[in-house]
N, C-alpha and C positions, 0 to 999 in steps of 0.2 A: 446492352445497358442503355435504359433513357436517359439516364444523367448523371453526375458524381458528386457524392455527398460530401460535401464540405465544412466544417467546423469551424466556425473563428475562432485565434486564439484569444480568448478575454483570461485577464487575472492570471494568475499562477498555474492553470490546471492543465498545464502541457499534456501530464498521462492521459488526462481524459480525452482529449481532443485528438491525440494520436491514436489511442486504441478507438475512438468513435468514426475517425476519417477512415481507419484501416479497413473497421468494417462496416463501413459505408452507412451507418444509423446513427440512431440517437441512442445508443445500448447501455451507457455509464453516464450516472452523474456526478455529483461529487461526495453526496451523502453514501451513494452506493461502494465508492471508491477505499471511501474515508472506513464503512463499515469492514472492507475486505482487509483493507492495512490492518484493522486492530484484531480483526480473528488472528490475521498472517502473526502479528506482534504474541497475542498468548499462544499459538503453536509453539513460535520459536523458545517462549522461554519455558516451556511445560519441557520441549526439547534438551535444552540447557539445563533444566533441573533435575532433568534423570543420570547426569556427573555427578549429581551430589550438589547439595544447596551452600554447601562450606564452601566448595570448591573457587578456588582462586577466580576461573573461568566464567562461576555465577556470579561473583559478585561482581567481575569489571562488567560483565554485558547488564545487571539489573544499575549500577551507576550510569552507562552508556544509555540506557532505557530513560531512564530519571530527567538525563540531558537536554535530551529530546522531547518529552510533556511538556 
């Protein structure tokens, strides 16, 4: 190995900068980060709505979801 790739941390993007140092590039930005959290976000609740959309379960995780927008 010529060198080792290092990331500063600027601002709040700890994720990015640790999975970028891990592997040794510039591979995530934050746009790109940002776009994987919100597929990850509707899997999880396309997930949670095959309980059933009544279901007590849906509604505290789409409140919890609310929270956090």
């Amino acid at each position: 190995m010529e060198s080792v790739f290092h990331e500063k941390q600027e601002g709040s993007l700890c994720a990015q900068h640790c999975l970028n140092n891990l592997l040794q590039g510039e591979y995530f930005s934050p746009v790109e980060l940002s776009s994987i959290a919100h597929q990850l976000d509707e899997e999880e609740r396309m997930r949670m709505a095959e309980g059933g959309v009544t279901s007590q379960a849906y509604r505290t995780f789409l409140e919890v979801q609310e929270q956090y927008s």
